[in-house]
OpenMM code with the backbone's topology and positions (N, CA, C; nanometers):
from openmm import Vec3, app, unit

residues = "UNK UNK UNK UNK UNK UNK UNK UNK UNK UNK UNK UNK UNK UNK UNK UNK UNK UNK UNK UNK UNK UNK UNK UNK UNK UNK UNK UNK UNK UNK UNK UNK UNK UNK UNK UNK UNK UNK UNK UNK UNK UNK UNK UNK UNK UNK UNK UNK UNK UNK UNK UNK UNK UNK UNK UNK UNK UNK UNK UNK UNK UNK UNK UNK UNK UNK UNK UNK UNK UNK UNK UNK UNK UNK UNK UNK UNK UNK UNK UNK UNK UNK UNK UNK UNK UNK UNK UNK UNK UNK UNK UNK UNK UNK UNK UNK UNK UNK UNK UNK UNK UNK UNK".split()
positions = [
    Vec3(2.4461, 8.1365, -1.9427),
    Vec3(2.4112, 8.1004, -1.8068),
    Vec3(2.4781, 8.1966, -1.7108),
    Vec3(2.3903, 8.2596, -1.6124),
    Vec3(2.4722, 8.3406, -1.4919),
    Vec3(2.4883, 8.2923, -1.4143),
    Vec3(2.5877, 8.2741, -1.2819),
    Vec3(2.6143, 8.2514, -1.1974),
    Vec3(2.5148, 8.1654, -1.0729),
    Vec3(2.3886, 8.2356, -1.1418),
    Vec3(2.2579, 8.1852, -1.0070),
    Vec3(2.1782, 8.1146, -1.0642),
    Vec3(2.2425, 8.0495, -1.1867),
    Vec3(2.1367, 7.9536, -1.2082),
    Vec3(2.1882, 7.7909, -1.1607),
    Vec3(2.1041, 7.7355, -1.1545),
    Vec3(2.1599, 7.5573, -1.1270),
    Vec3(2.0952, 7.4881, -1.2162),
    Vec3(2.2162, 7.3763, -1.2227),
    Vec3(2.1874, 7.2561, -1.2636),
    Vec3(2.1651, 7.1611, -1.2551),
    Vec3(2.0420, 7.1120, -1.2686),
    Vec3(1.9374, 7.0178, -1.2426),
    Vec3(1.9920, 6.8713, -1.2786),
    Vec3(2.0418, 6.7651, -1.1983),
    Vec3(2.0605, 6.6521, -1.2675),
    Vec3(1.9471, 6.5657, -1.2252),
    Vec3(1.9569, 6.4385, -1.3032),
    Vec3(1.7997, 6.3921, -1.3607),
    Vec3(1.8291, 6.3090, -1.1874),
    Vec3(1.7483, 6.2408, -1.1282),
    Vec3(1.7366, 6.1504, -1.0458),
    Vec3(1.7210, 6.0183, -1.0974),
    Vec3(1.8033, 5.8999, -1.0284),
    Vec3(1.8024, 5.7692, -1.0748),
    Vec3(1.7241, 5.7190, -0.9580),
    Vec3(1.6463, 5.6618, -1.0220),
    Vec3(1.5603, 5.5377, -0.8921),
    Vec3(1.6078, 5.4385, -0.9167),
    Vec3(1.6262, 5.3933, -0.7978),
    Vec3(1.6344, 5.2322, -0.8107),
    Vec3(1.5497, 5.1259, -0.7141),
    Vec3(1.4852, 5.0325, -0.7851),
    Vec3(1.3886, 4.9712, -0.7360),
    Vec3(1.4993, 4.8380, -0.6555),
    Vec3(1.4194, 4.8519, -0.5427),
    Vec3(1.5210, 4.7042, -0.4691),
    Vec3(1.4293, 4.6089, -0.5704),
    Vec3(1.5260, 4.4595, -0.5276),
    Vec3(1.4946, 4.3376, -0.6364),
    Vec3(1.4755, 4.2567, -0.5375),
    Vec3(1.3245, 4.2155, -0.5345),
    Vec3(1.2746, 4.1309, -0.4473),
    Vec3(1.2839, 3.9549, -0.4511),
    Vec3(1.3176, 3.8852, -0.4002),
    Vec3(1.2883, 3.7449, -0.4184),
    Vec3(1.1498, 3.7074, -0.3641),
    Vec3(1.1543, 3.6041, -0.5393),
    Vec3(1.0119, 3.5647, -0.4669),
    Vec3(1.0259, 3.4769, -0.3531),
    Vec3(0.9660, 3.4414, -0.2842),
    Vec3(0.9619, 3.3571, -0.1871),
    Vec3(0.9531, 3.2189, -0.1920),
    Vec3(1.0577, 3.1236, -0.0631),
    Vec3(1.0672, 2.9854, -0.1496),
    Vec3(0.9433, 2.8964, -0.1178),
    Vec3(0.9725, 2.7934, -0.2142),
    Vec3(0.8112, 2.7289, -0.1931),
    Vec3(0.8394, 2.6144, -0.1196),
    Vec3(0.7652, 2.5585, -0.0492),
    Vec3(0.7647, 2.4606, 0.0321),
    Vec3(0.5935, 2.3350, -0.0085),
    Vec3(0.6424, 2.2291, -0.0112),
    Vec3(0.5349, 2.0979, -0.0563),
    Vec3(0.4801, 2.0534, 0.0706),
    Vec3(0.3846, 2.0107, 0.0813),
    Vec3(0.2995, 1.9471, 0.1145),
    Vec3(0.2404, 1.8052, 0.1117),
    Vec3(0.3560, 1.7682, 0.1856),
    Vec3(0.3469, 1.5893, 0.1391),
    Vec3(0.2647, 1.5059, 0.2515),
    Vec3(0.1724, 1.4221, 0.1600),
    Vec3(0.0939, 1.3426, 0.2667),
    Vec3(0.1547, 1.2119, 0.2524),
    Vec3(0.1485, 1.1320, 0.3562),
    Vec3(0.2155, 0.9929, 0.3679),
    Vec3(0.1316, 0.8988, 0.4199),
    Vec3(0.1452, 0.7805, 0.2976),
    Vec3(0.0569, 0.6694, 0.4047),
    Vec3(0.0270, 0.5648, 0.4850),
    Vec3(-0.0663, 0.5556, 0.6014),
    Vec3(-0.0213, 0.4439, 0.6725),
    Vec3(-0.1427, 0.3667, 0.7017),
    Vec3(-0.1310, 0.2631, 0.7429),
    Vec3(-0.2426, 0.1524, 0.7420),
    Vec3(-0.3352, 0.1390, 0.8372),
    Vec3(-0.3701, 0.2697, 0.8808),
    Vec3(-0.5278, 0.2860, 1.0012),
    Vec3(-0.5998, 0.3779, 0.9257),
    Vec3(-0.5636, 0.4775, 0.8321),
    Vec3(-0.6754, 0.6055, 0.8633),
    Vec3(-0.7505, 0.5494, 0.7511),
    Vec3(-0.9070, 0.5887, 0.6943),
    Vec3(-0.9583, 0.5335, 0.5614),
    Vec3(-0.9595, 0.5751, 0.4769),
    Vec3(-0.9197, 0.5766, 0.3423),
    Vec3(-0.9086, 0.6364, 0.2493),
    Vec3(-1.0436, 0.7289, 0.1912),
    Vec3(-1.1545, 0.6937, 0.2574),
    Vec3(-1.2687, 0.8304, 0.2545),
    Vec3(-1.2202, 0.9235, 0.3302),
    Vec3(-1.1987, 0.9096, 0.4286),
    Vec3(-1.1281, 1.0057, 0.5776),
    Vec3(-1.0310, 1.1226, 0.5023),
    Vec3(-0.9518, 1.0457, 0.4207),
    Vec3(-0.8378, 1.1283, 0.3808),
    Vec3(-0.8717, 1.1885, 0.2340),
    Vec3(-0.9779, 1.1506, 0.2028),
    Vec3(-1.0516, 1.2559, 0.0732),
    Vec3(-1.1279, 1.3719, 0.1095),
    Vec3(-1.1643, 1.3482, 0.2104),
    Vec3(-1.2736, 1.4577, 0.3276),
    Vec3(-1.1969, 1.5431, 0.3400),
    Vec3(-1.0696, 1.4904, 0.3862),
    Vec3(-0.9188, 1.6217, 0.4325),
    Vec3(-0.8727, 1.6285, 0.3187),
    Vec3(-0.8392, 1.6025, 0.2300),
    Vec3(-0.8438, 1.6563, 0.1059),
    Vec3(-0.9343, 1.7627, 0.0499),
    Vec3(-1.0530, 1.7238, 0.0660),
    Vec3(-1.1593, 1.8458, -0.0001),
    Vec3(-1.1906, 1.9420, 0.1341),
    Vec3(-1.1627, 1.9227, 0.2482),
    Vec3(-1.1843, 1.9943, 0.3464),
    Vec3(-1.1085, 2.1040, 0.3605),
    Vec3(-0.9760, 2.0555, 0.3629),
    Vec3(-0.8311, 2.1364, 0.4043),
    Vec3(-0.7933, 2.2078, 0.2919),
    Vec3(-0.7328, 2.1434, 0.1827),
    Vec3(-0.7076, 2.1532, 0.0554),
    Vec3(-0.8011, 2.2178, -0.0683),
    Vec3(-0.9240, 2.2150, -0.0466),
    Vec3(-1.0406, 2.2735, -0.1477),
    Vec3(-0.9665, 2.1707, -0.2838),
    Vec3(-1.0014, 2.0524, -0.3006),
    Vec3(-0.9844, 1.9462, -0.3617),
    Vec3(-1.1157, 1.9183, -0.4047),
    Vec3(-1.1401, 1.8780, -0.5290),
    Vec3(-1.2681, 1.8282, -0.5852),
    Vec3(-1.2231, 1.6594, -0.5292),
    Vec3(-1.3454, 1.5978, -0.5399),
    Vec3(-1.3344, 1.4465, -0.4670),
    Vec3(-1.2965, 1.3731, -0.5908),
    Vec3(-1.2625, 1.3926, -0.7421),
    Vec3(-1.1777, 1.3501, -0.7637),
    Vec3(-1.0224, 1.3741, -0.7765),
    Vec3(-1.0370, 1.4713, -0.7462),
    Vec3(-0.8278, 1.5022, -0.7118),
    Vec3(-0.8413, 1.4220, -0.5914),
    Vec3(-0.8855, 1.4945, -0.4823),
    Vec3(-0.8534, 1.3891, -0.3453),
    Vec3(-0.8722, 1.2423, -0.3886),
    Vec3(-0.9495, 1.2131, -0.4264),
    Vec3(-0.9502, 1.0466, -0.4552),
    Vec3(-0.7761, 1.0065, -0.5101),
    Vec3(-0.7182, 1.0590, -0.6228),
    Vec3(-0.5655, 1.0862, -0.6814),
    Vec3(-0.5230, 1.0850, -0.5928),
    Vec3(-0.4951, 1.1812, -0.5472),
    Vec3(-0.3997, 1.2148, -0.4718),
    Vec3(-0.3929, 1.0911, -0.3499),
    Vec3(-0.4943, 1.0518, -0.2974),
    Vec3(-0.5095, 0.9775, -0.1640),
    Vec3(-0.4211, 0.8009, -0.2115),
    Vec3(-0.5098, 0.7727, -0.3731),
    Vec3(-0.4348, 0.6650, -0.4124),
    Vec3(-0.2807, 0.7017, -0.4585),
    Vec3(-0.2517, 0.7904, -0.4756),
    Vec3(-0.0939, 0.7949, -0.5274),
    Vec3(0.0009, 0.7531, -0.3942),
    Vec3(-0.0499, 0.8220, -0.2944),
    Vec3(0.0083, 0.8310, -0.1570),
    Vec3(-0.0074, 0.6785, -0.1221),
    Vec3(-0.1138, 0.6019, -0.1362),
    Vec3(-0.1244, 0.4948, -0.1235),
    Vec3(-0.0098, 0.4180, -0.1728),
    Vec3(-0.0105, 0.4315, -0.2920),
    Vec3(0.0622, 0.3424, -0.3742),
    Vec3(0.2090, 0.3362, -0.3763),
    Vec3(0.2960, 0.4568, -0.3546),
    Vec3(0.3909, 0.5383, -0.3796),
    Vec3(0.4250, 0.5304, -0.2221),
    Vec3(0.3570, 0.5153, -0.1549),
    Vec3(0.3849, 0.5433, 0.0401),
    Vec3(0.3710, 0.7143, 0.0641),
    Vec3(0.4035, 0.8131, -0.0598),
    Vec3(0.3969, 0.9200, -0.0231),
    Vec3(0.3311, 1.0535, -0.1631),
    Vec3(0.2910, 1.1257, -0.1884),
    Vec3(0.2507, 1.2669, -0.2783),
    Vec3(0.2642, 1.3735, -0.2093),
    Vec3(0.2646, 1.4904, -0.3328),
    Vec3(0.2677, 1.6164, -0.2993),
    Vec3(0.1384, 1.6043, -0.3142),
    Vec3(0.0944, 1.6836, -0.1978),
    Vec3(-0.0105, 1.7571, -0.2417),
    Vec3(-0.1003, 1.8460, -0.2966),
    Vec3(0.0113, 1.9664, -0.2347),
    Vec3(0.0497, 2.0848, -0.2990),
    Vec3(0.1192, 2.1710, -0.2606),
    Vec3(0.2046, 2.2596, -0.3511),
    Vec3(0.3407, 2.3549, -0.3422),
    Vec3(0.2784, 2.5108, -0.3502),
    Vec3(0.3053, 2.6041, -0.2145),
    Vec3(0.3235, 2.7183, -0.1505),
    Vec3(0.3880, 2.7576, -0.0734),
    Vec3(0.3741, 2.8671, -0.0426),
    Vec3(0.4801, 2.9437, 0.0331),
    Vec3(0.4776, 2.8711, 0.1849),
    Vec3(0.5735, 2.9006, 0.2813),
    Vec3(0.5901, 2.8175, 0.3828),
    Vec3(0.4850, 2.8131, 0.4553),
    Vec3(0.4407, 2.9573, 0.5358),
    Vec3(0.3477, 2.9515, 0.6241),
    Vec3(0.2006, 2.8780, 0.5677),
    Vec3(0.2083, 2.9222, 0.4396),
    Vec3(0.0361, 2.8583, 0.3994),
    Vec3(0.0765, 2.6649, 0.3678),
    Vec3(0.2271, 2.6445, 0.3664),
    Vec3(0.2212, 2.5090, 0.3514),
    Vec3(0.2254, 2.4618, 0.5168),
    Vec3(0.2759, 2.5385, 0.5990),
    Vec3(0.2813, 2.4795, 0.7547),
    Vec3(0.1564, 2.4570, 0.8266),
    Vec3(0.0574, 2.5942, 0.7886),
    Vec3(-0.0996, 2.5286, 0.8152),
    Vec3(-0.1723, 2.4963, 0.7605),
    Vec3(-0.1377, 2.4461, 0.6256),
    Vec3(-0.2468, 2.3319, 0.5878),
    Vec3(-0.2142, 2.2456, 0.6128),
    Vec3(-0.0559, 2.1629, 0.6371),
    Vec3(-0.0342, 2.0243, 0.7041),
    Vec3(-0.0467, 2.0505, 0.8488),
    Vec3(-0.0266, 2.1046, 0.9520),
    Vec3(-0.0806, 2.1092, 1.0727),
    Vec3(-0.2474, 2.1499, 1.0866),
    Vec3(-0.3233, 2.2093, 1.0307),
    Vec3(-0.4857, 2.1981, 1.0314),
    Vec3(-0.4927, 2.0329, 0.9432),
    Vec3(-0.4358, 1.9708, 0.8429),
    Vec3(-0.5131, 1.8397, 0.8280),
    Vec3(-0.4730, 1.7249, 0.9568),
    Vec3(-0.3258, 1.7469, 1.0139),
    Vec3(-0.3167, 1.6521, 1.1034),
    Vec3(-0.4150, 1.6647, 1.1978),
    Vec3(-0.4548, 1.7772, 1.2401),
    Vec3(-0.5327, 1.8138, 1.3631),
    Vec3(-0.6768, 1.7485, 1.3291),
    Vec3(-0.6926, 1.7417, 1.1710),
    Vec3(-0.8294, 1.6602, 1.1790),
    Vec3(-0.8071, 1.4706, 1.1926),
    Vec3(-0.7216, 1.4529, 1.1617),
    Vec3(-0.6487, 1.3620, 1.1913),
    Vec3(-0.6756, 1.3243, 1.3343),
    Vec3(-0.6501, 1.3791, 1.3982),
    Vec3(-0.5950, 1.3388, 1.5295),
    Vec3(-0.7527, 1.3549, 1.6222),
    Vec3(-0.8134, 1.4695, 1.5655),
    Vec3(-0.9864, 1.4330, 1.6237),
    Vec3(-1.0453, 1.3612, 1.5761),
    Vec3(-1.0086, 1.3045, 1.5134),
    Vec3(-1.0861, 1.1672, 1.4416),
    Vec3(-1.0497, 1.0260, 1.5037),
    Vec3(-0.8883, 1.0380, 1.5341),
    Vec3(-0.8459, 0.9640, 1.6338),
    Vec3(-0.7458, 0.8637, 1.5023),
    Vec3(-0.7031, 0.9274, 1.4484),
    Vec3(-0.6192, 0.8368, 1.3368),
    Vec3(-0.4507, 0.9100, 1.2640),
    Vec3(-0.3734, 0.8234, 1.2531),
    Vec3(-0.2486, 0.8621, 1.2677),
    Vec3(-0.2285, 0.9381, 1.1479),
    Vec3(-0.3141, 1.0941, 1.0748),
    Vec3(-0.3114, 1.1091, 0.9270),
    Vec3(-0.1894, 1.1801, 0.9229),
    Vec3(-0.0711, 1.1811, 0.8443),
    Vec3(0.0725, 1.2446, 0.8555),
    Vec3(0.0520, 1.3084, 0.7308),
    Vec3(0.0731, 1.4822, 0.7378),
    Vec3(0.1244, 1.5584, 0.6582),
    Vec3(0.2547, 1.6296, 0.6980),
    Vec3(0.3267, 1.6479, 0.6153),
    Vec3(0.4687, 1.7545, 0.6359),
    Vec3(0.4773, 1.8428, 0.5192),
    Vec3(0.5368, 1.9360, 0.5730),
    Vec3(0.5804, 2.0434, 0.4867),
    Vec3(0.7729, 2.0618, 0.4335),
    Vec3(0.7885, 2.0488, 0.3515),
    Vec3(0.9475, 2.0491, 0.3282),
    Vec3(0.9560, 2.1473, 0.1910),
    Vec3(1.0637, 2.2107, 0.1892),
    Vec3(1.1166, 2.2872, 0.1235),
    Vec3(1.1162, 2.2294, -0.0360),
    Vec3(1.0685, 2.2799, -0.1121),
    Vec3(1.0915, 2.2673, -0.2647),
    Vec3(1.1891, 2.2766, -0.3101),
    Vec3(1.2981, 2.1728, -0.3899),
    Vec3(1.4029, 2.1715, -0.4669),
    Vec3(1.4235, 2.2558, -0.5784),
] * unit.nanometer
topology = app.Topology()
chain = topology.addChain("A")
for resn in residues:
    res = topology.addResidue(resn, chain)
    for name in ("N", "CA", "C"):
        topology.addAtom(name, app.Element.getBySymbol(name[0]), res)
């Protein structure tokens, strides 16, 4: 080797380490005005629910006072429970969804 040559060292990449993102549920709760067709409609409306999941789901909530509905990331769980209340509320009936953080 002469003087003018160089030495090449290899390059290390390093990939940053992403988190996935946390998930947040979709809980519907129930109360004794809205009709349980009403809340299968917002089920298959909001949710893309076949009318028998929404039918499930609507009696579990029934039964239980509360279900998940379903678990995603925050923003897609914040507007699907704020777009079903909103049908809720043009309908003129007290339908309660929330969104809370997954354990």
């Amino acid at each position: 080797m002469s003087d003018n040559d160089v030495a090449l060292k290899p390059k290390t990449k390093t990939k940053p380490k992403l988190d996935k993102p946390k998930l947040y549920k979709v809980i519907l709760f129930n109360d004794d005005f809205t009709p349980r067709e009403f809340v299968i409609v917002v089920l298959k409306a909001v949710f893309r629910m076949s009318e028998e999941a929404g039918y499930r789901v609507m009696m579990t909530a029934h039964k239980l006072g509360s279900c998940v509905v379903v678990v995603c990331t925050k923003d897609i769980a914040e507007t699907k429970a704020k777009e079903a209340m909103d049908f809720g509320k043009e309908a003129g009936y007290p339908l309660m969804f929330t969104a809370e953080p997954e354990e």
